[in-house]
C-alpha positions as a printed Julia matrix, in Angstrom:
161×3 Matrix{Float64}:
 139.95  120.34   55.84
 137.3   120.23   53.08
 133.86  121.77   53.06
 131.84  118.35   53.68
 134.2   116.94   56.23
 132.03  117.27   58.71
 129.37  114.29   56.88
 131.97  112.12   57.23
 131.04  109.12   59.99
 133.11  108.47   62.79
 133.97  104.97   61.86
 135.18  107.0    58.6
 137.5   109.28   59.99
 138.92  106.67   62.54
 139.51  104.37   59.44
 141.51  107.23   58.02
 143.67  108.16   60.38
 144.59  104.49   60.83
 145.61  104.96   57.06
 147.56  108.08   57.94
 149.71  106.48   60.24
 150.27  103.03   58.46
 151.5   105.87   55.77
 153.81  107.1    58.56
 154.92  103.87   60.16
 156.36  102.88   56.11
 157.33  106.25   55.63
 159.59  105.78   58.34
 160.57  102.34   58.07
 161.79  103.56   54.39
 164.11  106.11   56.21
 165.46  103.68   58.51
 167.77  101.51   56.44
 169.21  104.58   54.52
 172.43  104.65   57.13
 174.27  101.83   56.09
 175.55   99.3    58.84
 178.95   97.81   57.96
 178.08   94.19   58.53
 175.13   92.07   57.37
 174.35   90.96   61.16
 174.76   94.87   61.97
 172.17   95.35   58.78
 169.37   92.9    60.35
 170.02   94.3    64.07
 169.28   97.79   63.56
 166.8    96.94   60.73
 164.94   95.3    63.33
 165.4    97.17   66.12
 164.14  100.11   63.78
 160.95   97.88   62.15
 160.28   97.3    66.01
 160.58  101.04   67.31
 158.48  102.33   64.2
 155.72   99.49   64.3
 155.38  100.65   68.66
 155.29  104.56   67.89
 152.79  103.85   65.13
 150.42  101.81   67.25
 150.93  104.26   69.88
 150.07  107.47   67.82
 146.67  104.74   66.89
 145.49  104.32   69.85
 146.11  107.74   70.77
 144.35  108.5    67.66
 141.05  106.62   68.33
 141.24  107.22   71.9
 140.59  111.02   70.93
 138.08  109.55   68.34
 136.35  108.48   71.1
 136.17  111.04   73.27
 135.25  113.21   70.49
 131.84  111.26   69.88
 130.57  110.3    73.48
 131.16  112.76   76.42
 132.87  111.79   78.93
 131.26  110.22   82.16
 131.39  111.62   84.93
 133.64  110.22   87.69
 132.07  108.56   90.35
 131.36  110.38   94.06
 133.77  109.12   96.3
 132.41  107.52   99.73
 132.61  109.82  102.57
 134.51  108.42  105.44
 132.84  106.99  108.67
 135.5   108.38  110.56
 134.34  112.12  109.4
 133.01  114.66  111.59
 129.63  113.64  113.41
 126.64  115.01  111.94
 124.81  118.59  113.16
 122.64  117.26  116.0
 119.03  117.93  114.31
 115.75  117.62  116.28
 113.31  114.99  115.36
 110.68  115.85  112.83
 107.52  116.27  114.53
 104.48  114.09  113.99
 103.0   115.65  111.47
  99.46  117.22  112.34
  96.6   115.5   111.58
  93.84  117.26  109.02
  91.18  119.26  111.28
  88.42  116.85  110.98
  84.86  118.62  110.16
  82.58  118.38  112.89
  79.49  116.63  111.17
  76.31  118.49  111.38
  73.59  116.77  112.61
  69.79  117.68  113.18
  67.27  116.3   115.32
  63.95  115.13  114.15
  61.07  116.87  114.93
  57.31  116.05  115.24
  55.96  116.56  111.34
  59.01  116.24  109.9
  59.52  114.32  106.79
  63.48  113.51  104.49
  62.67  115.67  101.8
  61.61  118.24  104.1
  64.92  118.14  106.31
  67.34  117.91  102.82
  64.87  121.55  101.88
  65.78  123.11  105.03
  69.4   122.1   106.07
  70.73  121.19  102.52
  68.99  123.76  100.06
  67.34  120.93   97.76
  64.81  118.15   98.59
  66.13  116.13   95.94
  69.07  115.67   98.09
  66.49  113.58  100.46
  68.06  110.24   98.69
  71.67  111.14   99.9
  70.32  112.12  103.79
  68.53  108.6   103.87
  71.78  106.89  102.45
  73.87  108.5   105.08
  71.48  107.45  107.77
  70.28  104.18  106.78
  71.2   102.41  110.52
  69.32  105.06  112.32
  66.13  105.28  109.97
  65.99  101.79  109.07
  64.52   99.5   105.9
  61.77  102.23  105.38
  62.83  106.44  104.52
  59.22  107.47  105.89
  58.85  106.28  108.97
  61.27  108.46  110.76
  60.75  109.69  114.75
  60.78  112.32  116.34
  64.32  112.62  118.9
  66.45  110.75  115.59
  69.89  112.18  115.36
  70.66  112.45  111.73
  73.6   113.09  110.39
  73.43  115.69  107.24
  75.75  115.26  104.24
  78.44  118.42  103.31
C-alpha cells in the first residue's frame, strides 16, 4: 500500500479491483487448457466448462469485492425494530394522569372610591405613580364611563398588577 492511497476515490479503488480480478479470471483461464484432453470434443468440453467456472468465481470475488466497497464508504443501517406482538404480556396497569392543576389565579385588587378622590390620585396611592392613572382608567373604562373625571364615590375599581 503506497503513501497516498488513501486520496484515492472510491469509484477509483472499486475500478481497480475490478482490474485485479479480470487479471485473475485470464490468469486462470491461461492455466486451464495446460492439461491436455485427448480428443478435440474433450478439448472444447473442459475448455468450457473451465471458461465457465473461472468467468462465475471471478464475478463472484466482484461482487464480493464492491459489496465490501460499499460497506466501507456508507455505514451500515440499522435494522429495523421488529413489531412487538399483540399477543404479549398485558401492560402494567397505570393510573390515569390527573387533570393537571390549573394556575392559582391572582385575586384582583380592587379599591373603592371615596368622596374627593380623583384617577391620578388612586394610581399615587395603590400603584406608586400617578402617571399610571391612564392604565387604571383603561382597565375600568365600563365602570367609569366616556369621561376619566367624573368618577363616584361607592365605584369598585379594579387596579392593574
Amino acid at each position: 500500500m503506497g503513501i497516498f492511497d488513501f486520496l484515492k476515490s472510491d469509484k477509483q479503488k472499486a475500478r481497480e479491483a475490478a482490474e485485479n480480478a479480470k487479471e485473475q479470471v485470464e490468469q486462470q483461464a491461461a492455466a486451464a487448457p495446460a492439461a491436455m484432453p485427448s480428443s478435440p470434443a474433450d478439448t472444447a468440453t473442459k475448455y468450457t466448462d473451465a471458461s465457465a467456472t473461472a468467468t462465475k468465481e471471478a464475478a463472484d470475488r466482484m461482487a464480493a469485492q464492491a459489496r465490501a466497497a460499499a460497506q466501507a464508504v456508507t455505514p451500515p443501517k440499522p435494522a429495523p425494530a421488529a413489531p412487538k406482538p399483540a399477543a404479549a404480556a398485558p401492560a402494567p396497569h397505570r393510573p390515569a394522569p390527573a387533570a393537571p392543576k390549573p394556575a392559582p389565579v391572582a385575586k384582583k385588587r380592587t379599591y373603592t372610591v371615596r368622596s374627593g378622590d380623583s384617577l391620578s390620585a388612586i394610581a399615587r396611592r395603590e400603584l406608586g405613580n400617578e402617571a399610571r392613572w391612564r392604565e387604571l382608567y383603561a382597565m375600568n373604562k365600563g365602570v367609569v364611563g366616556s369621561n376619566p373625571d367624573l368618577i363616584r364615590p361607592g365605584m369598585v375599581l379594579t387596579l392593574p398588577n
